[in-house]
C-alpha positions as CSV (number, residue, x, y, z in Angstrom):
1,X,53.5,57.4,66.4
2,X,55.3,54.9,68.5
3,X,59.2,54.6,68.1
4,X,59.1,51.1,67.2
5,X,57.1,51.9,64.1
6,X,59.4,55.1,63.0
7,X,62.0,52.8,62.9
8,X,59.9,50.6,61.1
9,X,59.4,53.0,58.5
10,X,62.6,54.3,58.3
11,X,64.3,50.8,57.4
12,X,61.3,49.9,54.9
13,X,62.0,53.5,52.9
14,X,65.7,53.4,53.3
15,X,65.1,49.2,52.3
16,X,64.4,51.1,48.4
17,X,68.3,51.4,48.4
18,X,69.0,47.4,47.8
19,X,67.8,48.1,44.1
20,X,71.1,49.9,43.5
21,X,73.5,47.2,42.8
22,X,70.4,46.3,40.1
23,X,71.2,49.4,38.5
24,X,74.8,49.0,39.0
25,X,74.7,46.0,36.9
26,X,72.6,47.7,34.5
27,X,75.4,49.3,33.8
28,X,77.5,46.7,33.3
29,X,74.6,45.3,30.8
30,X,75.2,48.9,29.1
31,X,79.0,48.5,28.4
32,X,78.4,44.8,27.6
33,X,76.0,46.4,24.7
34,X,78.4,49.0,23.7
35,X,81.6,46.4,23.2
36,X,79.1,43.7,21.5
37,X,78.1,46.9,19.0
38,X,81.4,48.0,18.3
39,X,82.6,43.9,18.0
40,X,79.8,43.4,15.5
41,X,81.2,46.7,13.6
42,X,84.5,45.5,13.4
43,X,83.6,42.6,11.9
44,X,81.6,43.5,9.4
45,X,83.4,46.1,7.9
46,X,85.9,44.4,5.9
47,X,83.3,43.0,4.5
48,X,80.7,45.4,3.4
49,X,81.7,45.9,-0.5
50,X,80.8,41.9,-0.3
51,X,77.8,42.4,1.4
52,X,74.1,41.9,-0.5
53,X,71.6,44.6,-0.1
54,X,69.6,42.4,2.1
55,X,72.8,41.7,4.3
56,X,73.8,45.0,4.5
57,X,70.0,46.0,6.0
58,X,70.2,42.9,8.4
59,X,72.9,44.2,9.4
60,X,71.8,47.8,10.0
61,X,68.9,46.5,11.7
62,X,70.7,44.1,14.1
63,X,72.7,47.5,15.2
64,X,69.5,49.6,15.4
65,X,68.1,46.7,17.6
66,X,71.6,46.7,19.7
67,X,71.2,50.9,19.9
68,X,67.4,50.5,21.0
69,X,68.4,48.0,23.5
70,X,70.8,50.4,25.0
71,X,68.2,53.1,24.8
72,X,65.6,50.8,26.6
73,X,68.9,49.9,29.6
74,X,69.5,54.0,30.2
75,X,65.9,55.0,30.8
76,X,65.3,51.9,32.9
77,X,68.6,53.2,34.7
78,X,67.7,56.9,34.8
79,X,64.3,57.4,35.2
80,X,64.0,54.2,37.7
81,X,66.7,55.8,40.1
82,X,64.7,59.2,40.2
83,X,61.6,57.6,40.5
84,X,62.3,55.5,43.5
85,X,65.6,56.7,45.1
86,X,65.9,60.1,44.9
87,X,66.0,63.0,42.3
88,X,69.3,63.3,40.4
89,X,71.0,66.9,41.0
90,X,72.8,67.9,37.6
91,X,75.1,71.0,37.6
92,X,74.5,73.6,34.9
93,X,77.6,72.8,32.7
94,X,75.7,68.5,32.1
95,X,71.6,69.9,32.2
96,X,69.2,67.3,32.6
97,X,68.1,65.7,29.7
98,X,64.7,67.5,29.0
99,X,62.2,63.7,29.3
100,X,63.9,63.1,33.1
101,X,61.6,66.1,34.2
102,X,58.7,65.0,32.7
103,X,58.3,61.4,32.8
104,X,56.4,59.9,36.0
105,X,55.6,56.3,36.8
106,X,53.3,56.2,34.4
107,X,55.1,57.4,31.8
108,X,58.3,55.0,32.3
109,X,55.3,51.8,31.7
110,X,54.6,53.4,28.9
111,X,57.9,54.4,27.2
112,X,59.6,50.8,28.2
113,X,56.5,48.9,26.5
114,X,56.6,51.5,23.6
115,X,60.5,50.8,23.6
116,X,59.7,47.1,23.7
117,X,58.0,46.9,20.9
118,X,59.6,48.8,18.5
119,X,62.4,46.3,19.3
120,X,60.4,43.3,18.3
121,X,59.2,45.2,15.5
122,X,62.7,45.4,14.3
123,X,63.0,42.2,14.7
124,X,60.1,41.0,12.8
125,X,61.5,43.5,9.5
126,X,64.8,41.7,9.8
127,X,63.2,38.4,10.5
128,X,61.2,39.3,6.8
129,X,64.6,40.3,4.9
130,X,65.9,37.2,6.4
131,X,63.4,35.1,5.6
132,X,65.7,32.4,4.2
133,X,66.5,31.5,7.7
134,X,62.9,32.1,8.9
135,X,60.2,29.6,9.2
136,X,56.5,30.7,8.7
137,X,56.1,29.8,12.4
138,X,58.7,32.4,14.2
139,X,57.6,34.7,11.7
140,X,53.9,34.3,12.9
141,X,55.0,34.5,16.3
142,X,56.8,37.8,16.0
143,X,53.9,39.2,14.3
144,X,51.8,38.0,17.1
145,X,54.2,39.6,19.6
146,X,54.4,42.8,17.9
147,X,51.0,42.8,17.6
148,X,50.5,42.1,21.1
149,X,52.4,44.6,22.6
150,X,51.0,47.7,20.6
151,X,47.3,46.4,21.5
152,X,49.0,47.0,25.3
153,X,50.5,50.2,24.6
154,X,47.2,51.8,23.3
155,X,45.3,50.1,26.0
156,X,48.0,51.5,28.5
157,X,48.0,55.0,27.1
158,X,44.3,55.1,27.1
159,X,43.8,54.1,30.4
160,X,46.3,56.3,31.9
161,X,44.3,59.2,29.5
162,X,40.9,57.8,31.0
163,X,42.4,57.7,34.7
164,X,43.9,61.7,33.7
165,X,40.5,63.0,33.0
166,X,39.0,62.1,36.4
């Protein structure tokens, strides 16, 4: 191999290192999440002995939504890094969490569209106990979407079952 095309090589593999600041912002998105939770907890808890039932599980739901969201931004973080920069090193005292040593490429597609989905899913159950501020068209839309998405993730996890075998 010529010297000219080392060089090459080396600056297209060490190129993988521009998607840092991504992540770095990522982060950012993370802590934007956290302070919007905790805002949207603060507010609403003067409030909750006024609350209706159906508030109160809108509410819940927008949080879980928030918390999934945050979920869905740390294993795009995480497993993204490993996957395509380099292995993280842990020291015994913070152990790696127990999915970082299991989960490959093919995995990640498969947990973020699983991930996405159960978001809009959430979305559609609070779109239903909201439906006062719904119309029949969103609603159809979300169920569409919902629906969508889970037809992907079986047809995802099957292929990458089918493509296992061989």
């Amino acid at each position: 191999m010529t010297p000219i095309i080392r060089i090459l090589e080396a600056i297209i593999f060490g190129g993988r290192w521009l998607i840092v600041p991504i992540y770095l912002c990522m982060l950012f998105l993370l802590a934007v999440l956290v302070a919007y939770f905790i805002g949207e907890v603060i507010h609403t808890a003067p409030m909750v002995g006024s609350i209706s039932e159906t508030g109160l599980l809108v509410f819940t739901l927008s949080l879980i939504d928030i918390s999934l969201t945050a979920n869905l931004v740390v294993l795009v973080i995480l497993s993204g890094y490993e996957n395509f920069l380099r292995k993280v090193e842990f020291n015994e005292s913070d152990p790696r969490p127990e999915w970082m040593s299991r989960i490959d490429f093919a995995g990640l597609k498969l947990k973020l569209l699983s991930s996405i989905t159960v978001i809009a899913a959430v979305q559609l159950l609070r779109g239903f106990l909201d439906i006062g501020n719904e119309t029949d068209r969103d609603l159809f839309w979300q169920l569409v979407i919902v629906l969508s998405f889970g037809v992907l993730c079986l047809l995802l996890a099957l292929t990458d079952r089918v493509e296992g075998k061989h």
